[in-house]
PQR file with spaces between the fields and no chain letter, atoms N, CA, C, O and H, PARSE charges and radii, in Angstrom:
ATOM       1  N    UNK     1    -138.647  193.225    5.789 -0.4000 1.5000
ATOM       2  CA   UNK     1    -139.500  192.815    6.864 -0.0000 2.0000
ATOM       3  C    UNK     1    -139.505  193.874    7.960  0.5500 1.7000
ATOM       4  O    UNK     1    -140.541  194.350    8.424 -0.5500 1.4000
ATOM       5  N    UNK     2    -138.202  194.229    8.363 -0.4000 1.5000
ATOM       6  CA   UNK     2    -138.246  195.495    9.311 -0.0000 2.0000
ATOM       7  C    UNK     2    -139.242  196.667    9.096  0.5500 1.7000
ATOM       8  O    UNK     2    -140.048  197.222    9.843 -0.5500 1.4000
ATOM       9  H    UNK     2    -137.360  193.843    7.986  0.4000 1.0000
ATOM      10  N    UNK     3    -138.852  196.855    7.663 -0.4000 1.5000
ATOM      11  CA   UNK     3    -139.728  198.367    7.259 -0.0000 2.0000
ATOM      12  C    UNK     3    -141.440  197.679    7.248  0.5500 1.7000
ATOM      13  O    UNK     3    -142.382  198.462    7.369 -0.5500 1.4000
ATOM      14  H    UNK     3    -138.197  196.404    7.056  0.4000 1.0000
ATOM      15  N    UNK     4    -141.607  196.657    7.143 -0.4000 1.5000
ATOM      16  CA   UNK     4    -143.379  196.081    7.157 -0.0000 2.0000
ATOM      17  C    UNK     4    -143.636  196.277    8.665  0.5500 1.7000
ATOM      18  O    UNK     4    -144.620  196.911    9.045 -0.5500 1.4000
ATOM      19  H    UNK     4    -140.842  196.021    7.045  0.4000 1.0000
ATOM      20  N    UNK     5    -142.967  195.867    9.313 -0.4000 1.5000
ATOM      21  CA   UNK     5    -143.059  195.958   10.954 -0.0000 2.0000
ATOM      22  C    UNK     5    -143.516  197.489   11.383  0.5500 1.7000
ATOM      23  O    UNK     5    -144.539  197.902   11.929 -0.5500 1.4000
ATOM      24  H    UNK     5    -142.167  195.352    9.004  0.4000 1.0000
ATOM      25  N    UNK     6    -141.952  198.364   10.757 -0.4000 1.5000
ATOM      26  CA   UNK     6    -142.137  199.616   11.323 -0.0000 2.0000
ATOM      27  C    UNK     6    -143.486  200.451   10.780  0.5500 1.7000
ATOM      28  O    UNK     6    -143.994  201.406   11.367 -0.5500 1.4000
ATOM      29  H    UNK     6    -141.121  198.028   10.313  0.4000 1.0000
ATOM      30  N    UNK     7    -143.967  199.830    9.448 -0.4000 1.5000
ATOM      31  CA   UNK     7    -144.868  200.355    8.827 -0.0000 2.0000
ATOM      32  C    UNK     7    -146.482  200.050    9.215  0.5500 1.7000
ATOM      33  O    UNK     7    -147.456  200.686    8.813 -0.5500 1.4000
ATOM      34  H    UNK     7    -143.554  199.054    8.972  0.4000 1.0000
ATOM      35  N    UNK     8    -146.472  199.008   10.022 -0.4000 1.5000
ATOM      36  CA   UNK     8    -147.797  198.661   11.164 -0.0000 2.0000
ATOM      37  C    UNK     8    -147.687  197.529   11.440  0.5500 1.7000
ATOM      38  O    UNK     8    -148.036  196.596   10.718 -0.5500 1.4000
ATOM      39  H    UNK     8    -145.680  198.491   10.349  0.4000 1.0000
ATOM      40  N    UNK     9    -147.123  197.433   12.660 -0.4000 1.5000
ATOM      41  CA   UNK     9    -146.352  196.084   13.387 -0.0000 2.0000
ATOM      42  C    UNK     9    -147.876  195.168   13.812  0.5500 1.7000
ATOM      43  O    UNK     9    -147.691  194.050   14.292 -0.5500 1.4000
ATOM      44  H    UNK     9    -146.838  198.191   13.247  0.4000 1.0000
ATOM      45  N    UNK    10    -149.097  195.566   13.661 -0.4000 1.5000
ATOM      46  CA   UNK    10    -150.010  194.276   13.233 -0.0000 2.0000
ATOM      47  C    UNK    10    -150.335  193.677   12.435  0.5500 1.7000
ATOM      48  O    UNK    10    -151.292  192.925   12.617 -0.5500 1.4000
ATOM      49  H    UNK    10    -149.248  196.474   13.271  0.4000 1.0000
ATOM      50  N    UNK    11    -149.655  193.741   11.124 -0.4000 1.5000
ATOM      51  CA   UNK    11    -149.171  192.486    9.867 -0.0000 2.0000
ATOM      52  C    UNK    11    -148.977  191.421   10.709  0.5500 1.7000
ATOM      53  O    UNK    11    -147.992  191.451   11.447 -0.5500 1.4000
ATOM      54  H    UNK    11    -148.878  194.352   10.976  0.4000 1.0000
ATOM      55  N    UNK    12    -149.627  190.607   10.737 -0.4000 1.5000
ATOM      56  CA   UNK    12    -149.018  189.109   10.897 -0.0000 2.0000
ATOM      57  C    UNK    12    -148.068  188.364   10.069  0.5500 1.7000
ATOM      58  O    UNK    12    -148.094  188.407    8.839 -0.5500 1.4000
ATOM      59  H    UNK    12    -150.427  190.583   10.137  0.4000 1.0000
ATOM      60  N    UNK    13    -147.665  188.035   10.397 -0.4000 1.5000
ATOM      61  CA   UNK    13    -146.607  187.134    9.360 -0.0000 2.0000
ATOM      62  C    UNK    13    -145.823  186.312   10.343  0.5500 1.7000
ATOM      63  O    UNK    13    -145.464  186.874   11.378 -0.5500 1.4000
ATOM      64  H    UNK    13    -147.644  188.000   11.396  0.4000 1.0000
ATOM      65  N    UNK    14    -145.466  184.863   10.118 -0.4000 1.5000
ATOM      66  CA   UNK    14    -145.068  184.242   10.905 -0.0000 2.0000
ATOM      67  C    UNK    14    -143.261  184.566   11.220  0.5500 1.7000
ATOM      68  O    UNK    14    -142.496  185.013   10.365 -0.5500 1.4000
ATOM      69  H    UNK    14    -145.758  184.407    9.277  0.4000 1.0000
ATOM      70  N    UNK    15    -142.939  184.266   12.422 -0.4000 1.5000
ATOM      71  CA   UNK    15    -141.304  184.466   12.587 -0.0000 2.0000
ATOM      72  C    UNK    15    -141.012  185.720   12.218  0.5500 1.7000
ATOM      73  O    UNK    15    -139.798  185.892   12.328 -0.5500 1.4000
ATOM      74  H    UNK    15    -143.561  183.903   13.116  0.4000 1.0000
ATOM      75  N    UNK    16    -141.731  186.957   11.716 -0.4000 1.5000
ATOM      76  CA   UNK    16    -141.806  188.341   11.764 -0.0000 2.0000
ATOM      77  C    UNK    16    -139.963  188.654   12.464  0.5500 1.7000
ATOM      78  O    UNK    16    -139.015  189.001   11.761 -0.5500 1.4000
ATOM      79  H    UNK    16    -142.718  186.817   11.627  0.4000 1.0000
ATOM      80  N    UNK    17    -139.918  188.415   13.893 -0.4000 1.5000
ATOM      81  CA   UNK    17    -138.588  188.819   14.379 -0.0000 2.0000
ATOM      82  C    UNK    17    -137.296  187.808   13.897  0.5500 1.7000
ATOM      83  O    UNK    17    -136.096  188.022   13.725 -0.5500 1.4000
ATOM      84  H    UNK    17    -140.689  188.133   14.464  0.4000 1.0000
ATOM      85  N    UNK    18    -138.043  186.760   13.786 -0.4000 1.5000
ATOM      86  CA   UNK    18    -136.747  185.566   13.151 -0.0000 2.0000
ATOM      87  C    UNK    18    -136.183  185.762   12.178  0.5500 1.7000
ATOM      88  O    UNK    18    -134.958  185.719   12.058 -0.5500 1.4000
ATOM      89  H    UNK    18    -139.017  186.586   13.926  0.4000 1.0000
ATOM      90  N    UNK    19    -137.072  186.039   11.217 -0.4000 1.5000
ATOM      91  CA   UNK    19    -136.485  186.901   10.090 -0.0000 2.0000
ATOM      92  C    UNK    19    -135.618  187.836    9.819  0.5500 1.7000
ATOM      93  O    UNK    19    -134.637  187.908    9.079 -0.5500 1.4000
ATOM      94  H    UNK    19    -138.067  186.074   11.315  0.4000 1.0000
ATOM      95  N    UNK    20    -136.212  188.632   10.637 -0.4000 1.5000
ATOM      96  CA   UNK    20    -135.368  190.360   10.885 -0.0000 2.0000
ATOM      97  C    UNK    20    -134.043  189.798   11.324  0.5500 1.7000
ATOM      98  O    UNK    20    -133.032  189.801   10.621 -0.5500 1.4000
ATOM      99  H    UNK    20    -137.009  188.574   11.238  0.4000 1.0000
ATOM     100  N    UNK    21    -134.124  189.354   12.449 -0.4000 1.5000
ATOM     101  CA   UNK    21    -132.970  188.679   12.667 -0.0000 2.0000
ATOM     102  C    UNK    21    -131.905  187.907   12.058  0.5500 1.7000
ATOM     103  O    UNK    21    -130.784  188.413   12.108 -0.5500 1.4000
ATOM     104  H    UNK    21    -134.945  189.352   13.020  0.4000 1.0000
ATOM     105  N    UNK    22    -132.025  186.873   11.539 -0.4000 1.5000
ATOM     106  CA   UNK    22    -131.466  186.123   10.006 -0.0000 2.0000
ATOM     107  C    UNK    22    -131.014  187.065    9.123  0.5500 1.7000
ATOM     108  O    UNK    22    -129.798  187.124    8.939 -0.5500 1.4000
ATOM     109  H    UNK    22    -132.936  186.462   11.498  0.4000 1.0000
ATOM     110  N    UNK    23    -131.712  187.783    8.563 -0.4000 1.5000
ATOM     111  CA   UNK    23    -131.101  188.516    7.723 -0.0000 2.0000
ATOM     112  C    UNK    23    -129.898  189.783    8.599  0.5500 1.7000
ATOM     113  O    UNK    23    -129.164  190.461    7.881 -0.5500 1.4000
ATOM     114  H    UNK    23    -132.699  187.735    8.712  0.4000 1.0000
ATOM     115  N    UNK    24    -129.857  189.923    9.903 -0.4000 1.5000
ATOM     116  CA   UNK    24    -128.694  190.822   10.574 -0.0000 2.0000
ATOM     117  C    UNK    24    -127.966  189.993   10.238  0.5500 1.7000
ATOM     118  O    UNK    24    -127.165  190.359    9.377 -0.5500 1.4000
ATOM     119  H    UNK    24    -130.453  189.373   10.487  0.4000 1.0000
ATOM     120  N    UNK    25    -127.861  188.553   10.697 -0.4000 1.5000
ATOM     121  CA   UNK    25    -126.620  187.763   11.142 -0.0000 2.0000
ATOM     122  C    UNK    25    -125.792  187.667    9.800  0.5500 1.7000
ATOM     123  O    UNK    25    -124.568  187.741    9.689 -0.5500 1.4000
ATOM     124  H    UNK    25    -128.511  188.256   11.396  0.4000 1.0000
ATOM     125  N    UNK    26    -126.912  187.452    8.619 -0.4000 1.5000
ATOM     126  CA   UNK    26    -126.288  187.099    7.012 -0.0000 2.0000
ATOM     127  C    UNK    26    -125.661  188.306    6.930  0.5500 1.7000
ATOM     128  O    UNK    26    -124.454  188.065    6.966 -0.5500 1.4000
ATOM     129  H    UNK    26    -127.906  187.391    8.710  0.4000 1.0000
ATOM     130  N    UNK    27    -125.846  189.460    6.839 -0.4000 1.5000
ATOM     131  CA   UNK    27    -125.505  191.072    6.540 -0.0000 2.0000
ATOM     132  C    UNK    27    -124.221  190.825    7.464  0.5500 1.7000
ATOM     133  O    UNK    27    -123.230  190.309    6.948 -0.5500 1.4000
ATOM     134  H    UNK    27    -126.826  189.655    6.810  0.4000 1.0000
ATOM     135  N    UNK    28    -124.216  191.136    8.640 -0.4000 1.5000
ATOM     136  CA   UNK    28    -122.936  191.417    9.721 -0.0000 2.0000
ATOM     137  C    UNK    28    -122.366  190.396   10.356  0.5500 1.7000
ATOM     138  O    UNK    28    -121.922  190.488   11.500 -0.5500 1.4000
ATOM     139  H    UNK    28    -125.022  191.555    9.058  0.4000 1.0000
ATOM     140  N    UNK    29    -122.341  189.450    9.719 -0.4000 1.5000
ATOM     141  CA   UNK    29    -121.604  188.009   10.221 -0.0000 2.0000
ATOM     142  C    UNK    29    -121.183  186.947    8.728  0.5500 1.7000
ATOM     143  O    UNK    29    -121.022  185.727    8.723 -0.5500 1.4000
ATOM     144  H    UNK    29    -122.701  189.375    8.790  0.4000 1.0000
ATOM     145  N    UNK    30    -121.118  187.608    7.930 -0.4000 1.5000
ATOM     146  CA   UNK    30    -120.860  186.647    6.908 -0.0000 2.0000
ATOM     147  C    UNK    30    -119.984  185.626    6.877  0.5500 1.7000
ATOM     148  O    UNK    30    -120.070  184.526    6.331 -0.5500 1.4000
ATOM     149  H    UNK    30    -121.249  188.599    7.935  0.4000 1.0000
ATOM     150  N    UNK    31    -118.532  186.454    7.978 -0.4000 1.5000
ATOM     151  CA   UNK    31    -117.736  184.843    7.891 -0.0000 2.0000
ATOM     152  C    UNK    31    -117.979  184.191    8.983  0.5500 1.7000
ATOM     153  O    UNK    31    -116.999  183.589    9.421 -0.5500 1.4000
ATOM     154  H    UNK    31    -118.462  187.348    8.422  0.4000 1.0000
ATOM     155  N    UNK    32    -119.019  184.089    9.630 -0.4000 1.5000
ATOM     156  CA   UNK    32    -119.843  182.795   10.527 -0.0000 2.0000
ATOM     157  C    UNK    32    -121.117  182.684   10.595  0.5500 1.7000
ATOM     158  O    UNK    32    -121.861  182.721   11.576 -0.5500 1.4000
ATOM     159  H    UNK    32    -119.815  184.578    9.275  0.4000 1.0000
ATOM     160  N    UNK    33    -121.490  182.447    8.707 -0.4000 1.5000
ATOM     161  CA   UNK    33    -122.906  181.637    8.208 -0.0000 2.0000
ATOM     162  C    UNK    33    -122.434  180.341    8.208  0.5500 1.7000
ATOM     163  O    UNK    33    -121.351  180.005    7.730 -0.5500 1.4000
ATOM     164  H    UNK    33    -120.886  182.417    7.910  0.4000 1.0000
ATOM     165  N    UNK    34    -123.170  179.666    8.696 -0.4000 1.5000
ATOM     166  CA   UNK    34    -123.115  178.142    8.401 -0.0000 2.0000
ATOM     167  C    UNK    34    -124.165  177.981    6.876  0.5500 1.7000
ATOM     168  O    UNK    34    -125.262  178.539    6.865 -0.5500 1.4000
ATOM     169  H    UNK    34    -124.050  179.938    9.085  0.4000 1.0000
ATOM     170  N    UNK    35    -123.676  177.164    5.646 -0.4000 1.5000
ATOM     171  CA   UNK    35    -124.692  176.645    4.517 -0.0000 2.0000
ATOM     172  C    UNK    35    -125.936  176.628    5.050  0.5500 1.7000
ATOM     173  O    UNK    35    -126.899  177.389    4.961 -0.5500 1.4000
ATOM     174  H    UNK    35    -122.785  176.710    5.656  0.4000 1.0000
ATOM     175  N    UNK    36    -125.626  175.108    5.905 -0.4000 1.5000
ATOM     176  CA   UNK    36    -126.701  174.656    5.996 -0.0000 2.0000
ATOM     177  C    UNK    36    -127.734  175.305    6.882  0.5500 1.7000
ATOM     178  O    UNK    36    -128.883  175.427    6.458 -0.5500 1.4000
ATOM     179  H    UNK    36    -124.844  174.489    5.977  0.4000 1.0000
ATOM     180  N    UNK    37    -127.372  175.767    8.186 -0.4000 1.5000
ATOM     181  CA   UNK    37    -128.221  176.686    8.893 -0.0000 2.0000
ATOM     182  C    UNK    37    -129.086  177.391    7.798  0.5500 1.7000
ATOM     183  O    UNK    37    -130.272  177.061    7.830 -0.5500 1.4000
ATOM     184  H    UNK    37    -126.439  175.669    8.530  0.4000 1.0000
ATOM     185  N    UNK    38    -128.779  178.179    6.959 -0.4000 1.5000
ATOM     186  CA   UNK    38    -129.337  178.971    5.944 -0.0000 2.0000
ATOM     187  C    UNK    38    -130.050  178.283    4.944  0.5500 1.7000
ATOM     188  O    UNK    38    -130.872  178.811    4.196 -0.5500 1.4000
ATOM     189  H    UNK    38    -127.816  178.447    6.933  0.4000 1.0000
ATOM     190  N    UNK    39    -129.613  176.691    4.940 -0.4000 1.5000
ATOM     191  CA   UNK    39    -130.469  176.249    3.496 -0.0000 2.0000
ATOM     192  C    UNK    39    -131.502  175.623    4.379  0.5500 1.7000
ATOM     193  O    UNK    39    -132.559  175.432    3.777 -0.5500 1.4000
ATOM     194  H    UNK    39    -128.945  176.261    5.548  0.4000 1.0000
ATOM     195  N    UNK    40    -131.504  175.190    5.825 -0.4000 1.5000
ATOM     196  CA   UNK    40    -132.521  175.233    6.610 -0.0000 2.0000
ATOM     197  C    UNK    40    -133.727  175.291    6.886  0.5500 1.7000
ATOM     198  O    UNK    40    -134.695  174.540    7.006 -0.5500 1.4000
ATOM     199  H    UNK    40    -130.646  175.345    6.314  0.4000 1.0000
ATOM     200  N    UNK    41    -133.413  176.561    6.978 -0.4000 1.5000
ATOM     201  CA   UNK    41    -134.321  178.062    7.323 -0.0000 2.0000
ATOM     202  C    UNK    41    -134.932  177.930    5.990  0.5500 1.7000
ATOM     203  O    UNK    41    -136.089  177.510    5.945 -0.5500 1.4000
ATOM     204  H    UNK    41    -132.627  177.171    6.880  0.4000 1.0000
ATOM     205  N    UNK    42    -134.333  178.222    4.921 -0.4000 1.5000
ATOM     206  CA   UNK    42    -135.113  178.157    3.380 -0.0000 2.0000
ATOM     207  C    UNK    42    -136.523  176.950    3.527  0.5500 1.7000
ATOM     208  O    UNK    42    -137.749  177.055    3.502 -0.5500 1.4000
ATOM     209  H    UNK    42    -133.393  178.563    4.957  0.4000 1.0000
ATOM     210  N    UNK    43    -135.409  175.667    3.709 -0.4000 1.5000
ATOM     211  CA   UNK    43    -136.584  175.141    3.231 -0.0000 2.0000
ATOM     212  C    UNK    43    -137.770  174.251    4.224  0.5500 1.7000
ATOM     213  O    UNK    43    -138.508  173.327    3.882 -0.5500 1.4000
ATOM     214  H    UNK    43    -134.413  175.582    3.729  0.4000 1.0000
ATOM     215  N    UNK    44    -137.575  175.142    5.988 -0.4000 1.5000
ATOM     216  CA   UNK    44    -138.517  174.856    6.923 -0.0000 2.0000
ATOM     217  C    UNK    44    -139.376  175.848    7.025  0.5500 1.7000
ATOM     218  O    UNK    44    -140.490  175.676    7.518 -0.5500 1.4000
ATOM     219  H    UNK    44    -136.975  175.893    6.265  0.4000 1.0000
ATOM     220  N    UNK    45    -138.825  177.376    6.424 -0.4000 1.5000
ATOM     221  CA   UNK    45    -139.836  178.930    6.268 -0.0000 2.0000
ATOM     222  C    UNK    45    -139.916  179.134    5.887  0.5500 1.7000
ATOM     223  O    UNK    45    -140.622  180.127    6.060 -0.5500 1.4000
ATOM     224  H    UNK    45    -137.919  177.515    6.023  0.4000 1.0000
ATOM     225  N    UNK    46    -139.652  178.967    4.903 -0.4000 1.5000
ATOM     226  CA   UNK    46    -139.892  179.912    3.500 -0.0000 2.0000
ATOM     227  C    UNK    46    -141.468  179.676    3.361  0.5500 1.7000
ATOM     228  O    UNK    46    -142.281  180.597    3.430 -0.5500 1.4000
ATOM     229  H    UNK    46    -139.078  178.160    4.762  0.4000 1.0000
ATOM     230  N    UNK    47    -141.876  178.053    3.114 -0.4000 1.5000
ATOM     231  CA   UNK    47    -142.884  178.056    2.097 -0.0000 2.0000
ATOM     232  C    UNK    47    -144.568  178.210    3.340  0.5500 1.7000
ATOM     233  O    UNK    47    -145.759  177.979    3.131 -0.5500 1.4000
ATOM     234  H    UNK    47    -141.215  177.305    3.058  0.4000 1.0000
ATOM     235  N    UNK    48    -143.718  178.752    4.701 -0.4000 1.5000
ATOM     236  CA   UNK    48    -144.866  179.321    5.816 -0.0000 2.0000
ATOM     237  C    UNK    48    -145.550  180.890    5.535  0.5500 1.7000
ATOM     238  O    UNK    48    -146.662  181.383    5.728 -0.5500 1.4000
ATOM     239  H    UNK    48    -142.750  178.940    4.871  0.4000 1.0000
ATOM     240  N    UNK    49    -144.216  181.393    4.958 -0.4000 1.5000
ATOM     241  CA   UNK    49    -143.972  182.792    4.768 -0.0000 2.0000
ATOM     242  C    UNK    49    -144.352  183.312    3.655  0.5500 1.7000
ATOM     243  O    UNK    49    -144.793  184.460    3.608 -0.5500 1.4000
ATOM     244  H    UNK    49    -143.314  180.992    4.801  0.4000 1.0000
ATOM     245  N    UNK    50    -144.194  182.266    2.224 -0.4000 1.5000
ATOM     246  CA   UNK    50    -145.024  182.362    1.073 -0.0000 2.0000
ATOM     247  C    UNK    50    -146.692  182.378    1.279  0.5500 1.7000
ATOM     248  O    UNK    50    -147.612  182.922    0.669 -0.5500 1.4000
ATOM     249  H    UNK    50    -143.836  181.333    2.262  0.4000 1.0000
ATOM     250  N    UNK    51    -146.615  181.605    2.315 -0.4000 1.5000
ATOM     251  CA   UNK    51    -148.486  181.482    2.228 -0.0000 2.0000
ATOM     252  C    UNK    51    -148.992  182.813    3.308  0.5500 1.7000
ATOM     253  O    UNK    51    -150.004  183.475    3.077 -0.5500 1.4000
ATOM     254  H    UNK    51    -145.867  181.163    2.810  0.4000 1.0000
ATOM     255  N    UNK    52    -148.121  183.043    4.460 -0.4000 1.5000
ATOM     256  CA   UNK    52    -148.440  184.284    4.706 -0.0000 2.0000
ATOM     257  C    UNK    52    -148.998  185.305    4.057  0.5500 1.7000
ATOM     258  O    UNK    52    -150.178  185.648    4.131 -0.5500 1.4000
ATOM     259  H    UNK    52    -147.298  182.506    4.648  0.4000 1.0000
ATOM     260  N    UNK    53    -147.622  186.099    3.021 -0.4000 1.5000
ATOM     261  CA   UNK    53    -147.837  186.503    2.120 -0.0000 2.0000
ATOM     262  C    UNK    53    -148.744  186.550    0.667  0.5500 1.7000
ATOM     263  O    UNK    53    -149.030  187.541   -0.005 -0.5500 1.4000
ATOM     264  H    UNK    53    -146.663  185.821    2.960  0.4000 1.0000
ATOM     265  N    UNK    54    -149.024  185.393    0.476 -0.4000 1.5000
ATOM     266  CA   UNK    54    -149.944  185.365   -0.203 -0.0000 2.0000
ATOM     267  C    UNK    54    -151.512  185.808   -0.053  0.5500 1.7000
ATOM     268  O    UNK    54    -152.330  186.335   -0.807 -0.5500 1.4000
ATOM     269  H    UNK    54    -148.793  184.588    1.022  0.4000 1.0000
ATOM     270  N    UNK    55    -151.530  185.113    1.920 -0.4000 1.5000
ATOM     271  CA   UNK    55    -153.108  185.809    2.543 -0.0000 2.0000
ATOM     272  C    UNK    55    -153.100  187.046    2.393  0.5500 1.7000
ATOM     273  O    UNK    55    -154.113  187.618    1.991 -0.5500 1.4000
ATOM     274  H    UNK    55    -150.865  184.685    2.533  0.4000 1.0000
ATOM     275  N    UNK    56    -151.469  188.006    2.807 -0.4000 1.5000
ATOM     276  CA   UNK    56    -151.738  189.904    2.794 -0.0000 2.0000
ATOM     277  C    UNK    56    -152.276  190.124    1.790  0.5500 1.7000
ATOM     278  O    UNK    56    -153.123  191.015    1.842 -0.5500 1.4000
ATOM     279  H    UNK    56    -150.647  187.541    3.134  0.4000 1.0000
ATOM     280  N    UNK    57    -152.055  189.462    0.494 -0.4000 1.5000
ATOM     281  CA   UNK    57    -152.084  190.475   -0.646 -0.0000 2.0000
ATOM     282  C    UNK    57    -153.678  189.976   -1.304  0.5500 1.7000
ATOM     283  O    UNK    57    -154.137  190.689   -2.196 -0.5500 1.4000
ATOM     284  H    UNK    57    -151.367  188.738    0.452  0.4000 1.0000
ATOM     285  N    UNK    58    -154.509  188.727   -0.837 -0.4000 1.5000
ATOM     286  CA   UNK    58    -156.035  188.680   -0.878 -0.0000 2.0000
ATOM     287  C    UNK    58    -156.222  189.891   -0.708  0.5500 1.7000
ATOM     288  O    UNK    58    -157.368  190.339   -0.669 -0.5500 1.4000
ATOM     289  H    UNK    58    -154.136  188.148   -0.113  0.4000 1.0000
C-alpha cells in the first residue's frame, strides 16, 4: 500500500493510511497484537478494500 501511495498518492482506496499503518504495528510490535483487533480489521475492511480494488483494475 505504501509503494501504491508513493507511486501516485491519488489512487483512492479507502483507509489508504490505516492500512499502512496496521501493517507497521503487525511488522514492529508483534508481541502487542491483540487476535482480535486484527481479526477485526479483517472482517470490517477487508471486503471495502476488495471492492476498491476491484474498481482500480476496471
Amino acid at each position: 500500500m505504501n509503494r501504491i501511495d508513493k507511486l501516485d498518492p491519488n489512487i483512492v482506496i479507502a483507509s489508504k493510511k490505516q492500512i499502512i499503518s496496521m501493517r507497521n504495528r503487525v511488522i514492529h510490535g508483534y508481541d502487542k497484537i491483540d487476535d482480535e483487533i486484527i481479526w477485526g480489521t479483517i472482517v470490517r475492511h477487508l471486503p471495502k478494500l476488495k471492492i476498491d480494488i476491484n474498481e482500480l483494475m476496471r
